[in-house]
N, C-alpha and C positions, 0 to 999 in steps of 0.2 A: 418513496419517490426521491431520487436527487434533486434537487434545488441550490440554484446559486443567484446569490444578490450582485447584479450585475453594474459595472460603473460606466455609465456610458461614457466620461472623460477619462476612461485608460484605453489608451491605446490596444494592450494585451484583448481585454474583452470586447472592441470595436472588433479587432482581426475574426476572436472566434463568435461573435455573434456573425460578420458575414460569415465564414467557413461553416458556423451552422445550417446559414441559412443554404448555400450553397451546396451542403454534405460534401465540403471538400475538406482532406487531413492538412491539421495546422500541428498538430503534437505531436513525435511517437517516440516510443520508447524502445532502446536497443537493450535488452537482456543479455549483457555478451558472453556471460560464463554462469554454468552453477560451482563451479571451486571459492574458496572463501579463505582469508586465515583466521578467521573464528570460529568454532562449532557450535553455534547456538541449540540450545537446547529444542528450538520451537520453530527452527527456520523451514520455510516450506518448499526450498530450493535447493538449496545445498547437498551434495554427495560428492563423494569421492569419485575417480573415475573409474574404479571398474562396476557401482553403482550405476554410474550415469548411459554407460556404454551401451544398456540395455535400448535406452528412450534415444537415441540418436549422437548426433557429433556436434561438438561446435564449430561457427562458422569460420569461415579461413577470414586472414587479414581482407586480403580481396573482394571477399562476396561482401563483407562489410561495406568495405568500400563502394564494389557498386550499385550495394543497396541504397545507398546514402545519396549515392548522385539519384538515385530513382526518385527515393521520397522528395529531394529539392526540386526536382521537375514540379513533382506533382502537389508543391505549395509548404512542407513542414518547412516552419520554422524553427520550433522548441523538440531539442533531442535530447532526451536525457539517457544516459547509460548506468546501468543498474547491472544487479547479480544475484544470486553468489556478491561478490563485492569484485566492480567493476571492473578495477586497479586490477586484481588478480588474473582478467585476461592477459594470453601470452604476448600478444601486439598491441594492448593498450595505449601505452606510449606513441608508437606509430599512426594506430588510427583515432587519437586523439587530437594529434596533432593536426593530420589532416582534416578532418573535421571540424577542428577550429577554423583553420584555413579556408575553408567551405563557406563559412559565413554563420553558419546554427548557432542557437542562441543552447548554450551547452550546459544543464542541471548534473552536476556528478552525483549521485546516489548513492552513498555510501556507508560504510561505522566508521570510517576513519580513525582506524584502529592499526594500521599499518602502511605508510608512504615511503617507498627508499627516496632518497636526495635527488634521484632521474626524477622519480614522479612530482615530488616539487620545484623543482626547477621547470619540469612542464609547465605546471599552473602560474607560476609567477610569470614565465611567458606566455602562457594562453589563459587567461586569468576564466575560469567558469563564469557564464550567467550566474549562477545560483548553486551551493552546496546544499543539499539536504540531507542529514545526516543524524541515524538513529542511534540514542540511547537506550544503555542496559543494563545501568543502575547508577548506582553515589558513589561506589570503592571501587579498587581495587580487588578486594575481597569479592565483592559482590558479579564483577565481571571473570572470575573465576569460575563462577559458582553457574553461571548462566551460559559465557564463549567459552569458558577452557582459558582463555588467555590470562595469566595472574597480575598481568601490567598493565590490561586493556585501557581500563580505565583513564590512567596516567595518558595514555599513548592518546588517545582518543581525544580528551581535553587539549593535550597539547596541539591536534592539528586543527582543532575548533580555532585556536588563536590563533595558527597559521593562515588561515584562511581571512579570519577576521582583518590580519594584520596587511593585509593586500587590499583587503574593501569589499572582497566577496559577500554576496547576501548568505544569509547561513538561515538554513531552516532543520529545527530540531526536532525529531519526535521522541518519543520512550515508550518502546516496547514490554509493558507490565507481563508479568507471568508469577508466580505465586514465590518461585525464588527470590525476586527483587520487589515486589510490592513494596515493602517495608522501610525500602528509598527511596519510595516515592519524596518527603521531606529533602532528602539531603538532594535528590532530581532540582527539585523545586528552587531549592538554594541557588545552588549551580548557576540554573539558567537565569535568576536574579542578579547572579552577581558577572557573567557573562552578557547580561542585558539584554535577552533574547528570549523571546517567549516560545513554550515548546508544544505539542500535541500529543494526549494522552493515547496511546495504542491497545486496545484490551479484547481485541478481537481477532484472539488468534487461532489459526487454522490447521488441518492435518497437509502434512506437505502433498507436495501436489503430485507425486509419481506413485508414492508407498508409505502408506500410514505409520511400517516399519522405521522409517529412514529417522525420522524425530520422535519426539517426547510430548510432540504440542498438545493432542489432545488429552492428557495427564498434567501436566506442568500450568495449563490457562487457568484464569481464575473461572470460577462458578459464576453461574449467572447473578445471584445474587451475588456475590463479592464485588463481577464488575459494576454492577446499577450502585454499590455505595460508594465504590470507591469513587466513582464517576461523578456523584452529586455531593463530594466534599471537597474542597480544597487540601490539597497539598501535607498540610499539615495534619492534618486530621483522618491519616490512613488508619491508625489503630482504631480511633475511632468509629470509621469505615468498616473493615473488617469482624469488630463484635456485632455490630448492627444486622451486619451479613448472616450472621446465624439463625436472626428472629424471621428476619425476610424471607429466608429461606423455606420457613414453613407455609408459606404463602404457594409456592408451589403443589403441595399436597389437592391431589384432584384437578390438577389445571389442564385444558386440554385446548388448545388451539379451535378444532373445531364449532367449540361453545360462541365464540365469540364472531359466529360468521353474521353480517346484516344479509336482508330479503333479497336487496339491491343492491345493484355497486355500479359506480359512474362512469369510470374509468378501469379499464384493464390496462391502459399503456405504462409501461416504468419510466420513460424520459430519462432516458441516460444520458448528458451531454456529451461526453466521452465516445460514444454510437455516432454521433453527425460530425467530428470534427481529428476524431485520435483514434491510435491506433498501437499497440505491441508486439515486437517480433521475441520471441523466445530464442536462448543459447543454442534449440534445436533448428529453430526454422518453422515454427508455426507461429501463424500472425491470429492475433484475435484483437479487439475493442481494449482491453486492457490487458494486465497482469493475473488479474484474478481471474480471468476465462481462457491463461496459455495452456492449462490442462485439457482445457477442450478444442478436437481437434475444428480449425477455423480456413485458413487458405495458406497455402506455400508460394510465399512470393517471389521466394529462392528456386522455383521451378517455372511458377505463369508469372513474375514479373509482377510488381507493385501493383502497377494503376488496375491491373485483372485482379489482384488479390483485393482490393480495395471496393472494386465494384461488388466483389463477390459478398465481403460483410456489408455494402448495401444492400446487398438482395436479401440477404439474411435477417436482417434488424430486425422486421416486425416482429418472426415467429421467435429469435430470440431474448426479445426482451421486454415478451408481451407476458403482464406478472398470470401468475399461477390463478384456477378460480377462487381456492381458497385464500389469498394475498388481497386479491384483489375486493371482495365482500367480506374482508376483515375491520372488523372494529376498531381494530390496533394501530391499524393503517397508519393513521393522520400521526401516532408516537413513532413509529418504526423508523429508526433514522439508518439502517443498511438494511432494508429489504431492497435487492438490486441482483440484475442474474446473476453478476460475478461474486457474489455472496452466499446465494442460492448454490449454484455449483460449488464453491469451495467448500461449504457445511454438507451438502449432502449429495456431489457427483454429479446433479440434476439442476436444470435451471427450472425444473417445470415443481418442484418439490419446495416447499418453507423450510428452511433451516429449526430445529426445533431451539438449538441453542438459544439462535435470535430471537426466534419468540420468546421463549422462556424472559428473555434478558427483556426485550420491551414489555412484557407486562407487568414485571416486577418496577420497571422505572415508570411505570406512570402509576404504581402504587404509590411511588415515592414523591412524584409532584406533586399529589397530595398535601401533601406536607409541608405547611409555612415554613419551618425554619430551614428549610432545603432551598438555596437560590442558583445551585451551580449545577446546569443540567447540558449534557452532551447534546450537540446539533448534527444535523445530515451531515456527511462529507462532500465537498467542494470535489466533484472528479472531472480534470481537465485534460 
């Protein structure tokens, strides 16, 4: 179940508790491109374009545009632009600009791995609400070894400062994969000495057109590796990682089904993200978030927003009503992404348990067990 500790003196959560209550859209999110100048090894979006060519076109400057007066009609305030890496759309520039101009309260999504001098000088005149931007290791070396890029690293830091140095809020995350675990440390330093706290990523996915296309499901860590690395601090990845071997046997004989109760309460998932936001993909398919653009949801680029909108209301319930065996799961109460956009990215189906995920929560609530273990991953906040 998603869960979020809500502050009734911020402003932000007043808007979206009415827009919950309302089921009108306050968030969305423009996916403008899958092109990147990183290759990550484990990205779920990313292709080149005669890859992409097959799954549709990206949208023109225009239809951006007047998607955007659509969604302001109909109440979004917070628009974030994501990718592929955002920047790399061909009219970014343009319709960033405008959209500034619009009034959006604008998140750039980014690695910030690559800005020409147009696109900072955009931002020093359109300054973002909020930078959020993932890491992919500690070197140099190491963003080699994960984008391809041999100077990411460098390039990356340096527009963390750019950003910084204008007043922008910067939120950081780091995407683990078995390549850069091992910097997790030097991750950790970083974002100490940058003064910014970051969010661990270990849940990674087969991309979302062609299992072909990346390496994610080969390159993630094991379930056990992530439950350790998860419940140590920073510094203690090695330590993590050998632990991971004994845990590992823990798996032998586990099977999901074991662990179903007689009863079960609740079938609903409570997705905040369902009553208030919404994502349109580089092709034009709109769904609840990012993790359900593989599935096909409404075309708003054909019926128009506020119809595409009514459309995943009508949808909600049988979307994101959990599975029987989720829902009379033991595991339940530890499970911190059983969620359908979860569900479908692990196994194509919202109606199916990811086995990964299982796997991974029962091994970490082996490990709560455990007194000397005080650092345990919580649900995500999805807004």
């Amino acid at each position: 179940m998603i869960q979020k500790n809500w502050d009734t003196n911020s402003i932000k959560d007043q808007l979206q508790l009415k827009a919950i209550k309302e089921r009108r859209p306050l968030s969305c999110i423009f996916e403008l491109t899958y092109r990147c100048n990183f290759n990550c090894r484990m990205c779920y979006v990313h292709m080149i374009d005669s890859q992409a060519s097959k799954y549709g076109r990206m949208r023109t400057l225009d239809e951006w545009l007047n998607m955007a007066n659509q969604i302001r009609e109909a109440g979004v305030l917070y628009l974030t632009l994501s990718g592929g890496e955002c920047t790399q759309y061909p009219h970014f520039i343009e319709l960033y600009e405008k959209l500034a101009q619009m009034g959006f309260l604008l998140t750039v999504m980014s690695n910030a791995g690559s800005y020409s001098d147009e696109i900072r000088d955009l931002f020093r005149k359109y300054p973002p609400h909020n930078a959020a931007i993932t890491l992919y290791g500690g070197s140099n070396e190491t963003y080699q070894a994960v984008t391809g890029d041999k100077n990411g690293f460098d390039k990356t830091v340096e527009n963390i400062r750019f950003f910084r140095s204008l007043g922008i809020p910067v939120n950081l995350t780091f995407t683990m994969i078995k390549q850069n675990v091992r910097d997790y440390p030097l991750v950790g330093q970083l974002c100490s000495d940058l003064n910014l706290p970051f969010v661990l990523i270990t849940d990674i996915n087969a991309h979302r057109y062609d299992s072909g296309f990346s390496e994610a499901l080969s390159c993630r860590l094991s379930p056990a590796e992530r439950a350790c690395v998860a419940c140590r601090p920073s510094s203690e990845v090695s330590k993590a990682l050998e632990e991971s071997k004994e845990l590992e046997k823990k798996l032998d004989g586990f099977r999901i089904e074991d662990y179903q109760e007689s009863d079960s309460a609740d079938d609903k998932d409570y997705c905040i993200g369902s009553y208030s936001a919404c994502a349109i993909s580089w092709n034009g398919n709109m769904n609840t978030c990012i993790s359900l653009l593989g599935m096909k949801g409404a075309d708003p680029f054909e019926i128009g927003f506020e119809a595409a909108w009514e459309q995943l209301k009508a949808n909600q319930a049988s979307v994101f009503k959990l599975p029987d065996v989720c829902a009379k799961c033991s595991l339940r109460s530890d499970c911190t992404r059983n969620c359908a956009g979860r569900r479908f990215e692990g196994t194509g189906s919202i109606d199916e348990p990811d086995p990964y995920t299982c796997q991974y929560t029962y091994l970490l609530k082996s490990l709560k067990n455990q007194e000397t273990l005080t650092v345990f991953p919580t649900s995500p906040e999805c807004i």
